[in-house]
C-alpha positions in Angstrom: 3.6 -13.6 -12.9 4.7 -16.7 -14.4 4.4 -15.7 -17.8 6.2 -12.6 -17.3 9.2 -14.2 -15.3 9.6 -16.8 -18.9 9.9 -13.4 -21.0 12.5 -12.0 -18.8 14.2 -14.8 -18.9 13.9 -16.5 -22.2 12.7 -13.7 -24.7 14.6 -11.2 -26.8 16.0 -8.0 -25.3 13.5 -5.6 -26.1 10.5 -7.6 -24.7 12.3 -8.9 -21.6 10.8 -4.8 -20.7 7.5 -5.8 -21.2 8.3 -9.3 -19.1 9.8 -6.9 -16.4 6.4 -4.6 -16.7 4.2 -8.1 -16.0 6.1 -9.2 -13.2 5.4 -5.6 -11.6 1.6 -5.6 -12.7 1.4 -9.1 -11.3 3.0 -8.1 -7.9 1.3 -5.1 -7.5 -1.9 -6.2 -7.8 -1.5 -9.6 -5.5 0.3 -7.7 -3.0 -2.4 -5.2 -2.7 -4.8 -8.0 -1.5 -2.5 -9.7 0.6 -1.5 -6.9 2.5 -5.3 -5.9 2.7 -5.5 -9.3 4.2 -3.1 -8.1 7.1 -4.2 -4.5 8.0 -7.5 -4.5 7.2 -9.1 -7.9 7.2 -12.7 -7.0 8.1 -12.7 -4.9 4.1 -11.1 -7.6 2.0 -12.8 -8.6 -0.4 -12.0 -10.0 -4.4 -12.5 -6.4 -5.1 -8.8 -6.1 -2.9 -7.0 -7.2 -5.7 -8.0 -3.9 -7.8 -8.5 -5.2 -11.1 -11.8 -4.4 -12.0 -10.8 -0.4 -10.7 -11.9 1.3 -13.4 -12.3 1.2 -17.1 -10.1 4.0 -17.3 -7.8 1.7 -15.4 -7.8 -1.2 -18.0 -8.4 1.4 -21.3 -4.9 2.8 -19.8 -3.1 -0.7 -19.7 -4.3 -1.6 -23.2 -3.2 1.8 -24.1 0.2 0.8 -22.7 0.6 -2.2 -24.2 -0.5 -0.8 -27.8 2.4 1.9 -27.9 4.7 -0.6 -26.8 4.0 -2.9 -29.5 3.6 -0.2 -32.1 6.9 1.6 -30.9 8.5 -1.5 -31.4 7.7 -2.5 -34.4 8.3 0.7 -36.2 11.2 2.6 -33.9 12.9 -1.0 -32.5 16.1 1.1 -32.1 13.8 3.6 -29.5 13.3 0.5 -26.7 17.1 -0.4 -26.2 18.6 2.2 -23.6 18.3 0.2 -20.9 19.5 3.1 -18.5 15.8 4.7 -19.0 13.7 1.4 -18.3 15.8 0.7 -15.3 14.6 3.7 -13.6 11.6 2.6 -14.6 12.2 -0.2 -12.3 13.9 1.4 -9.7 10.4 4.0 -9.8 7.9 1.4 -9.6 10.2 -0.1 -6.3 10.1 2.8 -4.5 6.1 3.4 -5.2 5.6 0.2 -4.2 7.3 0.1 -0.9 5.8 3.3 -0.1 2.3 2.6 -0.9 2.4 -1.4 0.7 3.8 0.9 3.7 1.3 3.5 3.9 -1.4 0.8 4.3 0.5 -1.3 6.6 0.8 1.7 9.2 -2.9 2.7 8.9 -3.5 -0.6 9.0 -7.7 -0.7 9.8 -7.9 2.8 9.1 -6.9 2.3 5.3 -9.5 1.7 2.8 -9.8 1.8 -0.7 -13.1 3.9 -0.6 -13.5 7.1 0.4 -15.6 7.3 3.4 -17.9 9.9 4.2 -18.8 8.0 7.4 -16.4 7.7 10.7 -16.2 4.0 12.0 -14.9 3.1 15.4 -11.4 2.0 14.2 -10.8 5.0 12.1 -7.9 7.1 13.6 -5.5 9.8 12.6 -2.4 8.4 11.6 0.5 11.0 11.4 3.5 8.4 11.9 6.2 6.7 9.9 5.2 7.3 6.5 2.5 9.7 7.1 4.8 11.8 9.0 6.2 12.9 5.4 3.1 12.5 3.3 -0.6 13.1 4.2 -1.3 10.5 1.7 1.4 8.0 1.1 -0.9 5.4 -0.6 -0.8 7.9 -3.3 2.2 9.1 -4.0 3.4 5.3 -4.0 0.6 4.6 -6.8 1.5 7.9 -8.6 5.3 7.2 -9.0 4.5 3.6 -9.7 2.1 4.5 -12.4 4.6 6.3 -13.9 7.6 4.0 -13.5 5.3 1.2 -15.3 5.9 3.4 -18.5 9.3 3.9 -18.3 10.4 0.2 -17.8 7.8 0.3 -21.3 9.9 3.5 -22.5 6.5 4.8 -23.8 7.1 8.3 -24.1 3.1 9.3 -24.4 1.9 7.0 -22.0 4.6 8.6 -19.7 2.8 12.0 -20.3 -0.4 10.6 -20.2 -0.2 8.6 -17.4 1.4 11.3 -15.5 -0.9 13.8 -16.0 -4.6 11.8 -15.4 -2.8 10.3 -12.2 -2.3 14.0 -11.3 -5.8 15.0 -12.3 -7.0 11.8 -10.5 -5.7 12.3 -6.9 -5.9 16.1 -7.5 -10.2 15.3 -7.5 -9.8 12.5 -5.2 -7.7 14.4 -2.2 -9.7 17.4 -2.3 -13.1 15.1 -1.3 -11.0 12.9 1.1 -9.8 15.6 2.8 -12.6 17.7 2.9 -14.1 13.9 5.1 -10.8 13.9 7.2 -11.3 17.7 8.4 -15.5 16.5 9.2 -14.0 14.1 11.1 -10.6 14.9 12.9 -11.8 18.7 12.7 -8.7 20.9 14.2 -6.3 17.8 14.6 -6.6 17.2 10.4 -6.3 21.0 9.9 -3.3 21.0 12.7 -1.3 17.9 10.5 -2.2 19.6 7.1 -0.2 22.4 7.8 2.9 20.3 9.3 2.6 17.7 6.6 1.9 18.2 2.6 0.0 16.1 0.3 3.5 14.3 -0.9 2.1 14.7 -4.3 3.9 18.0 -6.4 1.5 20.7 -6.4 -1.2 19.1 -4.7 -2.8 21.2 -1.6 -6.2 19.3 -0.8 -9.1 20.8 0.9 -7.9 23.6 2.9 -9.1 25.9 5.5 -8.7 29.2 5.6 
């Protein structure tokens, strides 16, 4: 975070973007644990930070970063609208006060695994946030995702990124919600129809 708060301040236009993309990386990721820490104490764990997600998780960051550096040494001109990387900025915000907020309100019933076994704690939550989205936590990392590449102005990341996030929580809804309706039965099948996904064109496991 460090690092990336010297670029922004001290480092020539076109990079003070990638300084801006660091500090939101950095944020994202420590934030994650802490507020872990407060909702759900009894799961946190080093693995809280979510750095080691995936491969696919760091392949797409280096991916990121390579088009950036490539973009800007060959098409410098391309990185200077400023407009574009600022709602970049003002993306990755908004993802990451709905996602931060989404855990916060399911507080012990929020984990970052998919459970296929009902604990104690675990209730529906179909307040604040989740009285919009059935999975907030989601469409917060979606639109962050996505925001990360604009403040980058990657154009193929952009598309990229957009697209295996969709595939991603497409999959990864479907099997969550196919657990909720084994466990909440015909209250989760009551709050799917009231309440979508949040994410465009996302249905998740429905009944018929």
């Amino acid at each position: 975070m460090a690092a990336s708060v010297l670029v922004v301040c001290f480092a020539p236009a076109p990079w003070q973007q990638f300084g801006v993309y660091g500090c939101f990386m950095a944020f994202f990721h420590y934030s994650e644990f802490l507020v872990i820490a407060v909702a759900n104490p009894r799961t946190l764990s080093l693995d809280s930070f979510m750095l080691n997600h995936s491969v696919h998780y760091g392949l797409a960051a280096a991916a990121s970063w390579i088009e950036f550096g490539l973009e800007l040494h060959f098409l410098p001109d391309f990185k200077r609208y400023a407009h574009i990387w600022l709602v970049g900025v003002a993306l990755c915000t908004f993802g990451e006060i709905v996602r931060k907020t989404a855990i916060i309100t399911a507080g012990r019933s929020f984990t970052h695994l998919v459970q296929d076994e009902k604990h104690s704690d675990h209730k529906l939550i179909t307040h604040g946030v989740y009285a919009y989205s059935r999975h907030p936590s989601y469409v917060g990392w979606f639109y962050w995702s996505i925001g990360t590449q604009l403040i980058l102005m990657n154009p193929l990341c952009i598309c990229i990124y957009a697209l295996v996030s969709w595939l991603f929580f497409h999959d990864r809804i479907y099997v969550e919600e196919y657990s909720l309706l084994y466990f909440f039965q015909s209250d989760y099948a009551r709050y799917q129809k009231q309440v979508p996904t949040g994410l465009p064109f996302i249905k998740g496991y429905l009944i018929d």
